[in-house]
Every structure is written in structure tokens, then in C-alpha cells.
MARBA-3410 file (N, C-alpha, C, O; in Angstrom, 1 decimal):
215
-8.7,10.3,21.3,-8.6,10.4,19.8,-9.3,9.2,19.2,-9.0,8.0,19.5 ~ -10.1,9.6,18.4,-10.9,8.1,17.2,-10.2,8.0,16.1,-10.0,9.0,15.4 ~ -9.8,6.9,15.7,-9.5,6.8,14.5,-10.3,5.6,13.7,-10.7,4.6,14.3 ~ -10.3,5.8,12.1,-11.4,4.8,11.7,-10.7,5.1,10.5,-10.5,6.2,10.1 ~ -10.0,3.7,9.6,-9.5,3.4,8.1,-10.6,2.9,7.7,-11.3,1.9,8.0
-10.7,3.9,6.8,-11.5,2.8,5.3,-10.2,2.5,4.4,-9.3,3.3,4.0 ~ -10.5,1.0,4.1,-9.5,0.4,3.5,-10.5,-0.8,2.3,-11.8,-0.9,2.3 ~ -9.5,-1.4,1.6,-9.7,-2.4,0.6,-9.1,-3.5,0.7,-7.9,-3.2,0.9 ~ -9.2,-5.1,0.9,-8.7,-6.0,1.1,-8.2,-6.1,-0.2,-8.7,-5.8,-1.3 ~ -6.6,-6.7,0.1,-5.9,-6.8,-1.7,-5.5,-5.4,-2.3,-4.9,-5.2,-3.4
-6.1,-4.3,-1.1,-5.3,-3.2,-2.2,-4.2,-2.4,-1.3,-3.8,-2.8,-0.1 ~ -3.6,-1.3,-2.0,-2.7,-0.8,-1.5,-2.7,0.1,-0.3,-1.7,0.8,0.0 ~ -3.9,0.2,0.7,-4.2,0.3,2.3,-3.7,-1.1,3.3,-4.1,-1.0,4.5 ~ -3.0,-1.9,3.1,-2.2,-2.6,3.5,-1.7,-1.9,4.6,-2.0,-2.1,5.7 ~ -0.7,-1.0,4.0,0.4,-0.7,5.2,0.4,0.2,6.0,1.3,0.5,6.8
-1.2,1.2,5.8,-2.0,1.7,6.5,-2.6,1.0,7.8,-2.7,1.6,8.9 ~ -3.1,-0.3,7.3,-3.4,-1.2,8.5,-2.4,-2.0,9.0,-2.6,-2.6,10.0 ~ -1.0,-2.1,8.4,0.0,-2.4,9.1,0.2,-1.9,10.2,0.2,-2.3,11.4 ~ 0.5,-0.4,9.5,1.3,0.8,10.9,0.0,1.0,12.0,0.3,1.5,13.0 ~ -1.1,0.6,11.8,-2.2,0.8,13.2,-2.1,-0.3,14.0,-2.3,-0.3,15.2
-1.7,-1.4,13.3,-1.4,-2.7,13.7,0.2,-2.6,14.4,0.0,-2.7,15.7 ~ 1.0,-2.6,14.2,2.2,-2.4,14.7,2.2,-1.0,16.0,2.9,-0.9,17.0 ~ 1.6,-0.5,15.6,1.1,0.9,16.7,0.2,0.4,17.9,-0.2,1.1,18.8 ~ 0.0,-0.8,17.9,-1.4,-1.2,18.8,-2.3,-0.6,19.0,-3.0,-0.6,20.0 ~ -2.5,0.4,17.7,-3.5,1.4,18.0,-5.2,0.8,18.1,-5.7,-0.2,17.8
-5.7,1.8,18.7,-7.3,1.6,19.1,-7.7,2.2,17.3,-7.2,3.2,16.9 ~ -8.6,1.7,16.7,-9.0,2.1,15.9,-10.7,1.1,15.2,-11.1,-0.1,15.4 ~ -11.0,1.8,14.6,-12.5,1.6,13.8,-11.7,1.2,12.6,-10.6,1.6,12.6 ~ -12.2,0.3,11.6,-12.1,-0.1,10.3,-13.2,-0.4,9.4,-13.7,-1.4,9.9 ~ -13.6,-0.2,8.7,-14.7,-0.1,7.6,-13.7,-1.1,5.9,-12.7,-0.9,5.3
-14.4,-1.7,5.9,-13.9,-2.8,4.5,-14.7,-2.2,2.9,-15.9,-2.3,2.7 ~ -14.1,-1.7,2.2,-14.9,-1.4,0.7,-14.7,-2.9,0.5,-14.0,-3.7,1.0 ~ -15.7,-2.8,-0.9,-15.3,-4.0,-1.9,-15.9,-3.4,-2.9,-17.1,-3.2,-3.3 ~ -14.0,-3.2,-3.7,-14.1,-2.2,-4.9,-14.8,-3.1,-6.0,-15.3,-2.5,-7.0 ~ -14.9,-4.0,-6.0,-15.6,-4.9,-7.3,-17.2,-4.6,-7.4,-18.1,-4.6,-8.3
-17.2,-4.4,-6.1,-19.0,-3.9,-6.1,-19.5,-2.7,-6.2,-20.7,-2.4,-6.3 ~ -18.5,-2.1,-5.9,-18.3,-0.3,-6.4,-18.9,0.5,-5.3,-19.6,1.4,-5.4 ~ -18.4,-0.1,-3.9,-18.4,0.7,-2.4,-18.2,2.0,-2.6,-18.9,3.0,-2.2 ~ -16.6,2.1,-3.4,-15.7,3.4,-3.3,-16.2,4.4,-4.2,-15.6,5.5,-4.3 ~ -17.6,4.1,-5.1,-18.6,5.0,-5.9,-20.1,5.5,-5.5,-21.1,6.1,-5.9
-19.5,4.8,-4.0,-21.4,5.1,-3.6,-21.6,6.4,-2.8,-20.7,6.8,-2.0 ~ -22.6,7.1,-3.0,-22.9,8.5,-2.6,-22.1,8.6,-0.5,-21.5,9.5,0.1 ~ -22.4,7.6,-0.2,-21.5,7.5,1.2,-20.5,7.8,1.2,-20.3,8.8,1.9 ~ -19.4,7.0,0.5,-18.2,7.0,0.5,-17.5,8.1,0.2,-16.7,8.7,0.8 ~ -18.2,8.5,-1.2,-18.0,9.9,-1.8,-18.3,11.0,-0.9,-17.6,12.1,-1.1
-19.0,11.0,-0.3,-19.0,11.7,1.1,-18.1,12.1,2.0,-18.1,13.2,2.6 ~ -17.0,10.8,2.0,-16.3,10.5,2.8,-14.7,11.2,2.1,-13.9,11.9,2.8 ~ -14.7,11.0,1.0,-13.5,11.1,-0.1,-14.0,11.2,-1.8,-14.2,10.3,-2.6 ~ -13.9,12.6,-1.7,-14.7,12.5,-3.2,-14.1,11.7,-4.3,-14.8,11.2,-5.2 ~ -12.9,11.5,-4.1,-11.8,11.1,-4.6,-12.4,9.1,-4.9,-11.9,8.4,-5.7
-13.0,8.9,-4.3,-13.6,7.5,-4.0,-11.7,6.7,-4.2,-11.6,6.0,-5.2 ~ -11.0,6.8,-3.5,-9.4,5.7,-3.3,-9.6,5.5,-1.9,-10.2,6.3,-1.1 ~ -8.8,4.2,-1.6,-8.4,3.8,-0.6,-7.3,4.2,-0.5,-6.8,4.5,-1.6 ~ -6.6,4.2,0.8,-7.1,4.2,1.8,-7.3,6.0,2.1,-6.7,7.0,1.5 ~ -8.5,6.1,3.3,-8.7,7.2,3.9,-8.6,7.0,5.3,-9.3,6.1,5.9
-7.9,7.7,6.0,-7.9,7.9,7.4,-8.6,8.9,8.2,-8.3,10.1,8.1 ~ -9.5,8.5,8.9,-10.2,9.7,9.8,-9.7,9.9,11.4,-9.5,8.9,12.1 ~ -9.5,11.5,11.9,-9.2,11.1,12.9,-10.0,12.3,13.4,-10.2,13.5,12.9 ~ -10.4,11.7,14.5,-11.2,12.8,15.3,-12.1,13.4,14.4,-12.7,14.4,14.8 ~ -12.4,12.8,13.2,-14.0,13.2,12.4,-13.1,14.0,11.1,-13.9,14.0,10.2
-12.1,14.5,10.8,-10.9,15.1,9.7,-10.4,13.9,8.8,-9.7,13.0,9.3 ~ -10.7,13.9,7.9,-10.3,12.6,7.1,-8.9,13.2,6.0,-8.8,14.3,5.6 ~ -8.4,12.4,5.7,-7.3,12.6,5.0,-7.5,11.5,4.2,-8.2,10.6,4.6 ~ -6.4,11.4,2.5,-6.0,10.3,2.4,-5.0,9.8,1.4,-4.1,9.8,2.2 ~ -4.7,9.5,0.5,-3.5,9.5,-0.4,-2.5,8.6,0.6,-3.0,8.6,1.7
-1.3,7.8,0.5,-0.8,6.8,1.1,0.4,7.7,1.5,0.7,7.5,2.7 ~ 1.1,8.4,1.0,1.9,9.1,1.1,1.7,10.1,2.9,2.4,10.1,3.9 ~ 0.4,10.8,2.6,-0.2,11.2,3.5,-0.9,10.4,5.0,-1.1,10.7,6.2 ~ -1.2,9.4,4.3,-1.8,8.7,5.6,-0.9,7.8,6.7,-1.1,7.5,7.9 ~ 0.2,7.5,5.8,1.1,7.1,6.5,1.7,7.7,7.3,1.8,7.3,8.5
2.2,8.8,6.9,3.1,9.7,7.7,2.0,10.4,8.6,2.4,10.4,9.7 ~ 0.9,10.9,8.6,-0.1,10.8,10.1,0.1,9.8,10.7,0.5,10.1,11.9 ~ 0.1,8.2,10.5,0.5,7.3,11.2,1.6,7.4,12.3,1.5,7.3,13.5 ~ 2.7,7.5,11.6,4.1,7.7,12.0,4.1,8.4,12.7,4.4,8.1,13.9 ~ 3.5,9.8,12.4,3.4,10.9,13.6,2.9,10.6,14.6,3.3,11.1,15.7
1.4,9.6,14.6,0.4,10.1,16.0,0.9,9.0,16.9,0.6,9.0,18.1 ~ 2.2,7.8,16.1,2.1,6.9,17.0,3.9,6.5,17.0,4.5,5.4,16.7 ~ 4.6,8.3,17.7,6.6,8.0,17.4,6.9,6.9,18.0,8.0,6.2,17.7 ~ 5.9,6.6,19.0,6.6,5.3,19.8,7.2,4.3,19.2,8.2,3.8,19.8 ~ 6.8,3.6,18.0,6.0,2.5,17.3,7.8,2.6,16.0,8.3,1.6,15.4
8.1,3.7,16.0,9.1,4.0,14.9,8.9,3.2,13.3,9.8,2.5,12.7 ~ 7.4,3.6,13.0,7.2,3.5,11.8,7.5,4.0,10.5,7.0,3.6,9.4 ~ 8.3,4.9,11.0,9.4,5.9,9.8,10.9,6.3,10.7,11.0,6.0,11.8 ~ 11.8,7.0,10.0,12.5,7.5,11.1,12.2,8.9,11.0,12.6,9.8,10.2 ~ 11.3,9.1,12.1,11.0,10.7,12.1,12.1,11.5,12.7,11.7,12.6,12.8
13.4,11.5,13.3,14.0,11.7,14.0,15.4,11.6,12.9,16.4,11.9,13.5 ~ 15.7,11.4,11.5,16.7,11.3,11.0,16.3,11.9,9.9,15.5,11.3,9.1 ~ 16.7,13.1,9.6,15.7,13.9,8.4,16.6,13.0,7.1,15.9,12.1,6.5 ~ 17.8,13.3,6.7,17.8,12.1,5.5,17.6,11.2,5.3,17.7,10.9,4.1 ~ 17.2,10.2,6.2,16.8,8.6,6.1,15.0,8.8,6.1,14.3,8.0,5.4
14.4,9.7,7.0,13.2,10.1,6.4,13.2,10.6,5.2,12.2,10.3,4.5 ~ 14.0,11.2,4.7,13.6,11.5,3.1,14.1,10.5,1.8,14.1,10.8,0.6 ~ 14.7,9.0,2.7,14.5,8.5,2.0,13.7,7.9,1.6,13.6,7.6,0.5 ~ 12.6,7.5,2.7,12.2,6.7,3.1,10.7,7.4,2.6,9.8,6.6,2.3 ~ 10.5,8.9,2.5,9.5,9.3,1.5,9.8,9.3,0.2,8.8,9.4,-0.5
11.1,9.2,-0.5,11.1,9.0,-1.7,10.8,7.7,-2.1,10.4,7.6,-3.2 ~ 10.9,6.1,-1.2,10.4,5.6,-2.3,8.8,5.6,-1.7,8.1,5.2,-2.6 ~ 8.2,6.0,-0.9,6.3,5.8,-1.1,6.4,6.5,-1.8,6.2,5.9,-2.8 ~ 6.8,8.0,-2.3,6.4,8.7,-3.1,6.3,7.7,-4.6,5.3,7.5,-5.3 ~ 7.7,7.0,-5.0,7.9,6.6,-6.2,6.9,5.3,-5.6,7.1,6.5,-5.2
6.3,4.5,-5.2,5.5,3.5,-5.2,4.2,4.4,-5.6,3.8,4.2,-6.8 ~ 3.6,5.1,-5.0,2.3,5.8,-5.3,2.3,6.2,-6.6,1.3,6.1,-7.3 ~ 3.7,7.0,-7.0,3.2,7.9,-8.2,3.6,7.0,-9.3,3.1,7.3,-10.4 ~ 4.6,5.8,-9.2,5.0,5.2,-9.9,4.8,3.6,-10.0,4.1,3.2,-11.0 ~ 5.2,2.9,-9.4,5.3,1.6,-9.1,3.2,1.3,-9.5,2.5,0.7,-10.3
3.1,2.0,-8.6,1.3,1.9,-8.8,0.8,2.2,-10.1,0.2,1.4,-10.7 ~ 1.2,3.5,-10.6,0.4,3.3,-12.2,0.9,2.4,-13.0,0.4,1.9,-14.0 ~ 2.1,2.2,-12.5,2.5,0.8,-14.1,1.5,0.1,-13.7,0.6,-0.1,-14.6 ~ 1.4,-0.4,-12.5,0.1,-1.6,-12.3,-0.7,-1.2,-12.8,-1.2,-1.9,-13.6 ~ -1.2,0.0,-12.6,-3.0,0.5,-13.1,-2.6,0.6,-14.7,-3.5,0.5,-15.4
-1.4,0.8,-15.2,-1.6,0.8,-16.8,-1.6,-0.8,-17.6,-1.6,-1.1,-18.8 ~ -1.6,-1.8,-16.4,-1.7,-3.1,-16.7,-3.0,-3.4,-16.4,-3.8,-4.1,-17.0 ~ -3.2,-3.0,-15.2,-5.1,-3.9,-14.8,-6.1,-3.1,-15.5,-7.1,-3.6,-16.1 ~ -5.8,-1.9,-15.5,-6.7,-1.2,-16.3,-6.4,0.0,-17.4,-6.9,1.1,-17.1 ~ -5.9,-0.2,-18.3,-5.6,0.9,-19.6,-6.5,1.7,-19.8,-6.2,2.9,-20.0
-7.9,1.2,-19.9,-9.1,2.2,-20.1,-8.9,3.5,-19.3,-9.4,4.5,-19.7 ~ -8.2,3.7,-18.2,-8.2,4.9,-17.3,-7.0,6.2,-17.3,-6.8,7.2,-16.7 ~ -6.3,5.3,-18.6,-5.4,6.3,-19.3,-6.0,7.1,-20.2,-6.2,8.3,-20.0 ~ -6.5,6.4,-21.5,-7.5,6.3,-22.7,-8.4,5.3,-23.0,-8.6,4.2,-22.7 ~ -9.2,6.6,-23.9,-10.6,5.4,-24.4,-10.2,4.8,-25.4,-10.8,3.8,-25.8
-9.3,5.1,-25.9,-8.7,4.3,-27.6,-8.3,3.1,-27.2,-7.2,2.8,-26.7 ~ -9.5,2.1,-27.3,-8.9,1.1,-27.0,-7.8,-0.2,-27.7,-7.4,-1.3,-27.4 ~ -7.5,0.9,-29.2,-6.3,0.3,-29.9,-4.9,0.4,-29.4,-3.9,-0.3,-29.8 ~ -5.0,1.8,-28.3,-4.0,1.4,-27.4,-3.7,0.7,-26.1,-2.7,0.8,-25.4 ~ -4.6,0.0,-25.9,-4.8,-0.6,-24.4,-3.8,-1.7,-24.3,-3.2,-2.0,-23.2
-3.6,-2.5,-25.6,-3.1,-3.6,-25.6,-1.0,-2.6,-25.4,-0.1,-3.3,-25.0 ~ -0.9,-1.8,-25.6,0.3,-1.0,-25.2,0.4,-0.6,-24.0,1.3,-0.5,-23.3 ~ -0.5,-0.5,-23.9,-0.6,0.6,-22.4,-0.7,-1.4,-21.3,0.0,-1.3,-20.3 ~ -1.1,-2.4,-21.4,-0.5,-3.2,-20.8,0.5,-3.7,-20.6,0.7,-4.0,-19.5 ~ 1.6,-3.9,-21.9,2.8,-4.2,-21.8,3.4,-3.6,-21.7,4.6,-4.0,-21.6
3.0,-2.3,-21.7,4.3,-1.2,-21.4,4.3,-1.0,-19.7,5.3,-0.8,-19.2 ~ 2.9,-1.1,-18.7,2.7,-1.3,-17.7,3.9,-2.2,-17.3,5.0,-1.9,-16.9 ~ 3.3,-4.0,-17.6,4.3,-5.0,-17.1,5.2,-4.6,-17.0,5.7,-4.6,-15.8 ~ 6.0,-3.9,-18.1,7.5,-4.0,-18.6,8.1,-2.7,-17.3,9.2,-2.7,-16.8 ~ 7.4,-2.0,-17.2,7.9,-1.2,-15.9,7.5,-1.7,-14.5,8.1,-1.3,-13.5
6.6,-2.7,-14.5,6.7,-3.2,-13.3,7.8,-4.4,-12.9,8.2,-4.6,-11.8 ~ 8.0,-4.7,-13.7,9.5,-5.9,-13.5,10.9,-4.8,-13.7,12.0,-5.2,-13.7 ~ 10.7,-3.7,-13.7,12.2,-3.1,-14.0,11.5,-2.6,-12.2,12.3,-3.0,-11.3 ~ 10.7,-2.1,-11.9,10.4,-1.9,-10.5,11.2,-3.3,-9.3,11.8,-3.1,-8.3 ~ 10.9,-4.3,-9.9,11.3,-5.5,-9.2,12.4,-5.6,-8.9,12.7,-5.9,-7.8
13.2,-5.3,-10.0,14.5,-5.4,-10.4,15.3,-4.6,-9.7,16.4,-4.8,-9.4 ~ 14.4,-3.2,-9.3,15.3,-2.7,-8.3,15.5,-2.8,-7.1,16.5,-2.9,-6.4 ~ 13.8,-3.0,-6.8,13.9,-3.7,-5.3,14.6,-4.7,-5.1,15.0,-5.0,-4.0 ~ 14.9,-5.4,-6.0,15.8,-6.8,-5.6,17.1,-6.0,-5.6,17.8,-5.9,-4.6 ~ 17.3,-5.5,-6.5,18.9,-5.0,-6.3,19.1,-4.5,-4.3,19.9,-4.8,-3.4
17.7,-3.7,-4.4,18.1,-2.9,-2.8,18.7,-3.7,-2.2,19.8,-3.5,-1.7 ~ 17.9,-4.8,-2.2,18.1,-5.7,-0.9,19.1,-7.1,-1.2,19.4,-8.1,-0.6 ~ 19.5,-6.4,-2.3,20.9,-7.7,-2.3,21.8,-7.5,-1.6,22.4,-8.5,-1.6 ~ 22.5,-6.4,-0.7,22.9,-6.3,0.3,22.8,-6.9,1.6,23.5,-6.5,2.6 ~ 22.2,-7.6,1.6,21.4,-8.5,3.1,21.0,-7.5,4.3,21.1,-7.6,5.6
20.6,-6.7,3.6,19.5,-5.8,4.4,18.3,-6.3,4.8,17.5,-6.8,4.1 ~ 18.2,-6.2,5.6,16.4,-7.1,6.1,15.6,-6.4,5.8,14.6,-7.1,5.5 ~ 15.3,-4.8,5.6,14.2,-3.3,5.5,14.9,-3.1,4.7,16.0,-3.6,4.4 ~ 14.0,-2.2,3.8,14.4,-1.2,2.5,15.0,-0.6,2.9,16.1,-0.6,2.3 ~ 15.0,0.5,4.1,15.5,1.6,4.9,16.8,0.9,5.3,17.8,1.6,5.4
17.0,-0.8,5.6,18.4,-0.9,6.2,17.7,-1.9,7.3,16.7,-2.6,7.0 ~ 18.5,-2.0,8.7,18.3,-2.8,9.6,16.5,-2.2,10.1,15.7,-3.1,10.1 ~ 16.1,-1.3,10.4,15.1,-1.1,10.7,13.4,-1.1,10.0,13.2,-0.3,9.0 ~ 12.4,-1.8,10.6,11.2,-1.8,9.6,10.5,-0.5,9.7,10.5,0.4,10.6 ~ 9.8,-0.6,8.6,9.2,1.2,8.8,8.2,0.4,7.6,8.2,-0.8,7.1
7.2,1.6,7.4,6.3,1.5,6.9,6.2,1.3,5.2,5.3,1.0,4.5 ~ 7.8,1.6,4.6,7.8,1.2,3.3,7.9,-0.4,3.2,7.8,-1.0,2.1 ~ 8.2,-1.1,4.5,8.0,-2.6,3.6,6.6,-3.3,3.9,6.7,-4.5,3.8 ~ 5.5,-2.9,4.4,4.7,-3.3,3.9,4.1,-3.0,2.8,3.3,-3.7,2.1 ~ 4.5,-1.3,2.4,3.8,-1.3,0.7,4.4,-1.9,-0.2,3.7,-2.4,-1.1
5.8,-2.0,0.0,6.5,-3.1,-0.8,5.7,-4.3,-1.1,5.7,-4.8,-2.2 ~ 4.9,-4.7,0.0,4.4,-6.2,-0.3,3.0,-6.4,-1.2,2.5,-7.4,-1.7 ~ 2.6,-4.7,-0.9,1.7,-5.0,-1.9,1.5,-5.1,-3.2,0.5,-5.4,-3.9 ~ 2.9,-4.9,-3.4,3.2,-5.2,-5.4,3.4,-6.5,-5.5,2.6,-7.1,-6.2 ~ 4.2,-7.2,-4.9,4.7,-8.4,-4.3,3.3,-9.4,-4.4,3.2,-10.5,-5.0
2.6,-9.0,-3.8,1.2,-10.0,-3.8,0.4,-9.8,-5.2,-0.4,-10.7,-5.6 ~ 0.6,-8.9,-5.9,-0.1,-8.0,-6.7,0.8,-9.2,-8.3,0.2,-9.3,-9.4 ~ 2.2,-9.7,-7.9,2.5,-10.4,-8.8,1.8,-11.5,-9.9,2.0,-11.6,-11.1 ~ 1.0,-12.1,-9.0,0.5,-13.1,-9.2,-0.5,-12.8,-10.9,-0.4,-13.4,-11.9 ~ -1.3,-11.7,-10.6,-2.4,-11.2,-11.3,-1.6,-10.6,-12.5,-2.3,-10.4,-13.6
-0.4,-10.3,-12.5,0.0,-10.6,-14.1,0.8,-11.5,-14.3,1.4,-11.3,-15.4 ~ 1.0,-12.4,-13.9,1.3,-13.7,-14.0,3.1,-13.5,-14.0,3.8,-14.3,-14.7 ~ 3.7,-12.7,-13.2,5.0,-12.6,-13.1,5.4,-13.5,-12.4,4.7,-13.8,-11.5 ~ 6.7,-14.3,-12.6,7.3,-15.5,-11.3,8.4,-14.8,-10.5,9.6,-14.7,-10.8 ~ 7.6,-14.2,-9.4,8.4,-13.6,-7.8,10.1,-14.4,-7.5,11.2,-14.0,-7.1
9.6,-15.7,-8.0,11.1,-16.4,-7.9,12.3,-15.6,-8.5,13.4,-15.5,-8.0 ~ 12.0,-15.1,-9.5,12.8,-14.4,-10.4,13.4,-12.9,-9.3,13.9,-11.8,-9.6 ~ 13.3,-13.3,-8.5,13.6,-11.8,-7.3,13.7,-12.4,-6.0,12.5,-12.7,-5.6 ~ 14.3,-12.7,-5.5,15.1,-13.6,-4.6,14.7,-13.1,-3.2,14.0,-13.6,-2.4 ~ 15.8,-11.6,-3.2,15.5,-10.8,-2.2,14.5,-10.2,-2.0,14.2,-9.7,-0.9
13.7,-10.0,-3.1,12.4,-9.1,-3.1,11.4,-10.2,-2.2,10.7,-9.7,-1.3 ~ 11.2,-11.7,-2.5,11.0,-12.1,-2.2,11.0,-12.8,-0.4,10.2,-13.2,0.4 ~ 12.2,-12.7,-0.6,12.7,-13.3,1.0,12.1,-12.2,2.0,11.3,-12.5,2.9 ~ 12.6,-10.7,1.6,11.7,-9.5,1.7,10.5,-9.5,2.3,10.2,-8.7,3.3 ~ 9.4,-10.4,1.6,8.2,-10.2,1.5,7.6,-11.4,2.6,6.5,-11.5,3.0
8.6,-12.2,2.9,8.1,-13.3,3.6,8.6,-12.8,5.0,8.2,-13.2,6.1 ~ 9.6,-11.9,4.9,9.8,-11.2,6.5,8.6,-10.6,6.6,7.8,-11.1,7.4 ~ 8.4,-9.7,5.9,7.1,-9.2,6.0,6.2,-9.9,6.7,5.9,-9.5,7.8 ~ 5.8,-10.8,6.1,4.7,-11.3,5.8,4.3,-12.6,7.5,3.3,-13.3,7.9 ~ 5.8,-12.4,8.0,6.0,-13.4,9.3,5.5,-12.3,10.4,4.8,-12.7,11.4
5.9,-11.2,10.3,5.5,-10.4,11.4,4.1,-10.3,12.2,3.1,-10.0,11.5 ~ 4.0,-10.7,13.4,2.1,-10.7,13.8,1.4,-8.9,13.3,0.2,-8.6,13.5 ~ 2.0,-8.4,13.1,1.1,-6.9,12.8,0.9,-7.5,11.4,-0.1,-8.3,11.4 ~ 1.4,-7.5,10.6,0.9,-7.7,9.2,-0.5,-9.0,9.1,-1.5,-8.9,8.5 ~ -0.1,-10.2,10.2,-0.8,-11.2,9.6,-1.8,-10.7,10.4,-2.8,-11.3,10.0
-2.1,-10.0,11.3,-3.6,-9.1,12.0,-3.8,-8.6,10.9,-4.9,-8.9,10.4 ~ -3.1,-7.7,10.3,-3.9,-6.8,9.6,-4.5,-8.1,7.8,-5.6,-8.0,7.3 ~ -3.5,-8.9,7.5,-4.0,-9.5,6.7,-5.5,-9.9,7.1,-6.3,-9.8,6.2 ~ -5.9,-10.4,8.3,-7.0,-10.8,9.3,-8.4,-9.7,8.9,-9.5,-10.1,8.6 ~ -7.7,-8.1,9.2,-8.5,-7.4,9.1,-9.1,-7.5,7.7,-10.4,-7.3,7.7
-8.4,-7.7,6.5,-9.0,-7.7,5.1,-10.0,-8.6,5.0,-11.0,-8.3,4.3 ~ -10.1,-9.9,5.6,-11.1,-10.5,5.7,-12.3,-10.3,6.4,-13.4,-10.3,5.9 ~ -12.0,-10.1,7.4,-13.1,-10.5,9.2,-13.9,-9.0,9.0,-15.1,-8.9,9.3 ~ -13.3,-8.1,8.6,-14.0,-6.2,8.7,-15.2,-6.1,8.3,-15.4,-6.5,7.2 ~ -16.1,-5.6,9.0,-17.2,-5.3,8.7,-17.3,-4.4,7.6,-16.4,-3.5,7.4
-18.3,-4.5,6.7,-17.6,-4.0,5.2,-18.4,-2.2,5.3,-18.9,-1.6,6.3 ~ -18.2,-1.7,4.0,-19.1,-0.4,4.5,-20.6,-0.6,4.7,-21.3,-0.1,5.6 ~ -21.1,-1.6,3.5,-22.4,-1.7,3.7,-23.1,-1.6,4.9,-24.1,-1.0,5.2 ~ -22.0,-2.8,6.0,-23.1,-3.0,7.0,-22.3,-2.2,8.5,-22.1,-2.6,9.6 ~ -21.8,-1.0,7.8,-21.1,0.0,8.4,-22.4,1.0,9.4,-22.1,2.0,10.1
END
């Protein structure tokens, strides 16, 4: 089997390269860099008309949306117990929050970094930012609640593939200038995370990856 992620350093393919990383899987990686507009070039588009990260290819079939790419992960690699595929309620919780991170948690962000992609009125942009923020700190708020329990995982005692997307909001703090202190557990959270050697490989991979250009 081949597998090859096209991913974004800093974006929300993180935990895409987490779970290949925690999987010890064999895989190819390709780096965009969305500032220079990789994810718009007739290549890529090729690849995903959709031009988003992350995309997973396997055996030459590409898939991609996070929701989706993940749970291929989970599947190709049960060993690894990157979801609980084996506990159908705790898997469905466990897709309800990627679902709510993708469909939710993520556009408040995108209605803060970028408003233009709501509307062109740009007399509303300056709304469409703070109304972003203001749902991204009530997002925080919950995650901290989760884990005021002294839960170590969102899911509970076990890591699975929602807490590294968790961390991508978490890092994502900084750029609207939110103080993470203000979230304790979300925080503490993210530094488990963030201790684990799969994650700090895959953080490795956002750097060191040969980008698509010289793909």
C-alpha cells in the first residue's frame, strides 16, 4: 500500500500527520505553502479540485476533508487505536466533535482570518471578525469545561485522533491574539499533546517536507 499526505504546515492537516506518525506508518508527504498559493496551482488542482488541505492518497485514490481522512487513517492502521473503532458510541462521539471542529470551530476561525470568503461587502468584514472571535472563545470554553474533569483525552483516558485537532486551534490562538492562559485545561491539554514523540515528528514534518514545488 502507498500512501502520500499533502498537507500545510500551521494548518489543520496536523492530525492527519499525527495519526501516520503514531501509526508508524510508511508514507510520502508533500508540503503546500498556502501563502504562495501551492493549493491554487493547476497541479494541485489536479490533485483536489477543492485546492484544501489535507488530502490523502492511497494506492493513487485520493480523498480528503478531515473528517474523512482521518477515519481512513483509523481504519488502515486499527492497530494504532486512533479512534475507538470498536465502541460504536464513543466513536460517535468522537466523530461528533471533528465534525463540530471542521464544520464549526474552523469557520469561526475562517470568519476571523478571513471575512472576505463569507462576503464582498466589506462593511461587513469588520462583523464577520468579531463575531468569528467571539465563537471561537465560547469554543475554548468548552473545551476547557471537557477537560475540567482531569481527563487527559477528550474521548477520556484514551488518545485518539481528536486531540491533535484540538491543538490546532490551540496554536491558531496566538494569531488572534487570545491569552490560552485563560483555559487551563485546554491548555495543559495541548502540552500533553504536544510532549508526545508522534506529534513532535510530525511538527518536524511541517518544517523538513519537501514542498510540492520540488515535489
Amino acid at each position: 500500500m502507498s500512501l502520500t499526505l499533502y498537507f500545510a504546515g500551521g494548518s489543520c492537516s496536523l492530525p492527519a500527520l499525527v495519526g501516520l506518525e503514531e501509526a508508524g506508518a510508511a508514507y510520502d508527504a508533500v508540503r503546500l505553502i498556502l501563502a504562495e498559493g501551492d493549493q491554487r496551482t493547476p497541479d494541485y488542482l489536479a490533485i483536489h479540485p477543492r485546492g484544501r488541505v489535507p488530502v490523502l492518497a492511497v494506492d493513487g485514490q485520493t480523498i480528503g476533508e478531515n473528517v474523512a481522512v482521518l477515519s481512513v487513517i483509523a481504519r488502515l492502521f486499527p492497530k494504532a487505536n486512533l479512534l475507538p473503532l470498536d465502541d460504536t458510541l464513543a466513536l460517535g462521539r468522537a466523530y461528533e466533535l471533528i465534525g463540530w471542529f471542521a464544520s464549526g470551530v474552523h469557520v469561526s476561525f475562517a470568519q476571523a482570518f478571513r471575512p472576505e470568503r463569507f462576503t464582498r461587502d466589506e462593511n461587513a468584514w469588520a462583523a464577520l471578525k468579531a463575531g468569528g472571535r467571539e465563537n471561537v472563545l465560547t469554543a475554548y470554553g468548552e473545551l476547557d469545561d471537557r477537560l475540567s474533569d482531569a481527563r487527559p483525552w477528550l474521548l477520556g483516558d484514551g488518545f485518539s485522533l481528536v486531540d491533535p485537532y484540538a491543538l490546532v486551534f490551540w496554536r491558531w490562538a496566538e494569531r488572534l491574539a487570545i491569552d490560552v492562559t485563560a483555559f487551563p485545561h485546554l491548555s495543559a491539554h495541548a502540552r500533553r499533546t504536544l510532549a508526545r514523540p508522534a506529534t513532535q515528528r510530525a511538527l518536524d514534518r511541517e518544517t523538513t517536507t519537501k514542498t510540492l514545488k520540488a515535489a
